[in-house]
C-alpha positions in Angstrom: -11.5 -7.2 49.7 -13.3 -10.1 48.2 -14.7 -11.0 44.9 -17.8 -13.7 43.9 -17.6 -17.2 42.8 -19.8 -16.1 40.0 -17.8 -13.3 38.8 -15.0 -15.4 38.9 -16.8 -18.4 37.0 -17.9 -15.6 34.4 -14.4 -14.7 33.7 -12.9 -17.9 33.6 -15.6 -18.9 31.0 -14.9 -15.9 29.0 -11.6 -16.3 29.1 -12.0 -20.2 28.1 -10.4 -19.8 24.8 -6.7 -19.4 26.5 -6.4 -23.1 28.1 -6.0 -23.8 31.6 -6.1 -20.8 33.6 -4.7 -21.2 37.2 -6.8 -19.8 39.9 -5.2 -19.1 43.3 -6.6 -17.9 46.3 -5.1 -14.3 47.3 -6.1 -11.3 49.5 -9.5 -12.1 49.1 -9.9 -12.4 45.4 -7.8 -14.6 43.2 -4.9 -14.7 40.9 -5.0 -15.8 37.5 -2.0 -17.5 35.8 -1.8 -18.8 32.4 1.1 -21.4 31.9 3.0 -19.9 34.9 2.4 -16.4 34.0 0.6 -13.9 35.9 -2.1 -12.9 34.0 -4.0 -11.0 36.3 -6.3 -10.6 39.7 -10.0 -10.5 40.5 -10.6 -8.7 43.5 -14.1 -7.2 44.6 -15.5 -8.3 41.2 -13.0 -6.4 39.3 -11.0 -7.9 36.6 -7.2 -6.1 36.7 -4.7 -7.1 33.8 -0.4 -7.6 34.4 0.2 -4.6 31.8 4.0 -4.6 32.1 4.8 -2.9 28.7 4.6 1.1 28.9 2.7 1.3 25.8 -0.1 -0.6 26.8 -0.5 0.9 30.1 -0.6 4.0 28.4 -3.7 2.6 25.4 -5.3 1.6 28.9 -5.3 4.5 30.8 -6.5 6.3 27.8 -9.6 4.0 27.8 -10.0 4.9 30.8 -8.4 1.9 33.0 -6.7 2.5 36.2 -3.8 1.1 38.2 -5.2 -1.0 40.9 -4.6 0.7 44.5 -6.0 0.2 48.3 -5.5 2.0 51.3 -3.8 1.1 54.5 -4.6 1.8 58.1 -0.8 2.7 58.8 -0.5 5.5 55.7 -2.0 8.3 54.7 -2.0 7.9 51.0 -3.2 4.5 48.8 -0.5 2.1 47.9 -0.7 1.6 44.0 0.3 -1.3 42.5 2.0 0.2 39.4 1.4 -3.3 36.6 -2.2 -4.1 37.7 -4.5 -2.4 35.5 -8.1 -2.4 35.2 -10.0 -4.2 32.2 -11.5 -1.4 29.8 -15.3 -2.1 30.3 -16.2 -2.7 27.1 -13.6 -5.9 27.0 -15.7 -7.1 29.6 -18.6 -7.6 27.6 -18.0 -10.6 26.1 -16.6 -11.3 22.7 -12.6 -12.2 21.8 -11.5 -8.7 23.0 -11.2 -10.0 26.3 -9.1 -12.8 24.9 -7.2 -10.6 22.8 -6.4 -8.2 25.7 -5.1 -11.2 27.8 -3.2 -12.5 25.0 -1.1 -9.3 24.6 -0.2 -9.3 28.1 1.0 -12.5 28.4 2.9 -12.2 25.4 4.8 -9.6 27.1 5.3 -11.1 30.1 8.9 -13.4 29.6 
């Protein structure tokens, strides 16, 4: 698993309007973090959100998002990683609704 330099430059621009963003090197991609909170991951040039609250997670699987999950050698079945969700697509776009999406997880995140 690994993500680009550019995606990650694209996302940190569009997500300029929060402040400093954190990035850390992890599993391949990166972790984002927002005045100590975890925002969320890039990994293979996919965007995934910290949903924590059960009613967002639910308004993104509706749109179509899904839980970020990888397989392992030693099981059958893919480990899901219940909080990490994807981006809806057309957040990705460009615009505030990327923003506005990130801003609503961190402010769940205490």
């Amino acid at each position: 698993m690994s993500t680009s330099k550019e995606f990650t430059n694209y996302i940190l621009d569009l997500l300029s309007p929060l402040g400093n963003i954190e990035v850390k090197r992890m599993f391949g991609g990166v972790l984002l973090k927002v005045q100590n909170k975890q925002l969320g991951i890039i990994i293979e040039d996919q965007l995934y959100f910290k949903v924590t609250n059960s009613e967002v997670q639910k308004r993104y699987e509706s749109e179509g998002s899904k839980q970020f999950s990888y397989t392992r050698k030693d099981k059958k079945d893919p480990v899901v990683i219940k909080n990490w969700w994807s981006v809806p697509e057309d957040a990705m776009e460009g615009g505030s609704q990327l923003v506005d999406l990130a801003e609503e997880v961190l402010r769940y995140q205490d």
